[in-house]
C-alpha positions as CSV (number, residue, x, y, z in Angstrom):
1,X,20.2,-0.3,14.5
2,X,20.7,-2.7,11.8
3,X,23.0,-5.6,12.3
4,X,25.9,-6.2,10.1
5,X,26.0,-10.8,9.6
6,X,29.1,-13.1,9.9
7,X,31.2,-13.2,6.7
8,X,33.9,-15.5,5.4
9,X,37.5,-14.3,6.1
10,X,40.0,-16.1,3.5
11,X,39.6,-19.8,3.5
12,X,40.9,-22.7,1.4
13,X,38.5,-24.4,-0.7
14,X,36.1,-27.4,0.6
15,X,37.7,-30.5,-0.3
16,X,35.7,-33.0,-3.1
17,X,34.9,-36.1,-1.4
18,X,37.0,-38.4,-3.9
19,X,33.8,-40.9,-4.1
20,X,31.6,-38.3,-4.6
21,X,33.9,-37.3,-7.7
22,X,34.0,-40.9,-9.1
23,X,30.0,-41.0,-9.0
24,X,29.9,-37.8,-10.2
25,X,28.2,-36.6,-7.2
26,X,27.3,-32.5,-7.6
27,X,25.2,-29.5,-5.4
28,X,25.2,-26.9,-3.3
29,X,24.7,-27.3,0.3
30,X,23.6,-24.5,2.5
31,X,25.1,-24.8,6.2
32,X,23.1,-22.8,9.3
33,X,26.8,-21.9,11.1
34,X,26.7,-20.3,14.5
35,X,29.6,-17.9,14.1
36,X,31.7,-17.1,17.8
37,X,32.1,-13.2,18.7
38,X,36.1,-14.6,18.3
39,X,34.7,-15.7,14.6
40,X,35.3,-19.8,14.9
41,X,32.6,-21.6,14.2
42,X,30.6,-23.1,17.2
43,X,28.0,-25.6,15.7
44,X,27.1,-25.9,12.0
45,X,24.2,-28.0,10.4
46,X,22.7,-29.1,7.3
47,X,20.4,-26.1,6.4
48,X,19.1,-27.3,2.7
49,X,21.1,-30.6,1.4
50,X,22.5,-31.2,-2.2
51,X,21.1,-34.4,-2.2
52,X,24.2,-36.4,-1.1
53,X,25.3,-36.9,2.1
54,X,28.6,-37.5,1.3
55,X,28.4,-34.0,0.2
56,X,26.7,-32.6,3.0
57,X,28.7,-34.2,5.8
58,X,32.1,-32.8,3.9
59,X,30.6,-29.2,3.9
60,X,29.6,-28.9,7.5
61,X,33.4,-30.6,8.1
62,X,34.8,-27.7,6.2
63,X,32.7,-25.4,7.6
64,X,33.9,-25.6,11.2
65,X,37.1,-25.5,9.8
66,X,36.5,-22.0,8.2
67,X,37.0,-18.6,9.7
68,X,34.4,-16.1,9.8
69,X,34.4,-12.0,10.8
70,X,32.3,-12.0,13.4
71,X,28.6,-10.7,13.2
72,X,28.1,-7.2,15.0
73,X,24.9,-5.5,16.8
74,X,25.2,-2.0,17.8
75,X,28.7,-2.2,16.7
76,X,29.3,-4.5,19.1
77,X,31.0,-8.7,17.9
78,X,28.7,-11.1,19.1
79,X,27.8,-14.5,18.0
80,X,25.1,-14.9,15.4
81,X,24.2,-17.4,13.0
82,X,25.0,-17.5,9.5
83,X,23.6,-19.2,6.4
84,X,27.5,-20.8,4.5
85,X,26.7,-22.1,0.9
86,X,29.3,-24.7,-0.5
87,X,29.4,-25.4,-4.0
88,X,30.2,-28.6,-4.8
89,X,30.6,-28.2,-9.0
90,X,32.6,-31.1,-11.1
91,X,34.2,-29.3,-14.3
């Protein structure tokens, strides 16, 4: 039976490290998040960096401040791990 993953539920946006802005400091960051069966974040980790760790380090902070929809198996909410892009994009 196929397993349906973790998803965002309506978040605010990731903050822009102010220093990261002034150095013009840009990427995406990919977070491994391991999503509760009551959809808060457990443990989150720097899956693929954007090259900055400024950046990185304020990514996994707003990640285990997001809320997911918990991963299911059979139906049934369990805890599962999740791979969270944040854009970091200066305009």
């Amino acid at each position: 039976m196929p397993s349906s993953n973790a998803d965002y539920l309506q978040n605010p946006k990731a903050v822009y490290p102010a220093m990261s802005k002034r150095l013009g400091e840009q990427g995406k960051v990919i977070v491994r998040v391991l999503v509760g069966a009551d959809g808060l974040p457990k443990s989150a980790e720097v899956k693929k960096s954007s090259g900055f760790d400024r950046l990185d380090e304020a990514a996994v902070e707003y990640i285990m401040k997001c809320r997911f929809v918990p991963g299911k198996v059979n139906g049934v909410v369990q805890a599962m791990s999740y791979d969270a892009p944040v854009n970091y994009v200066l305009n």
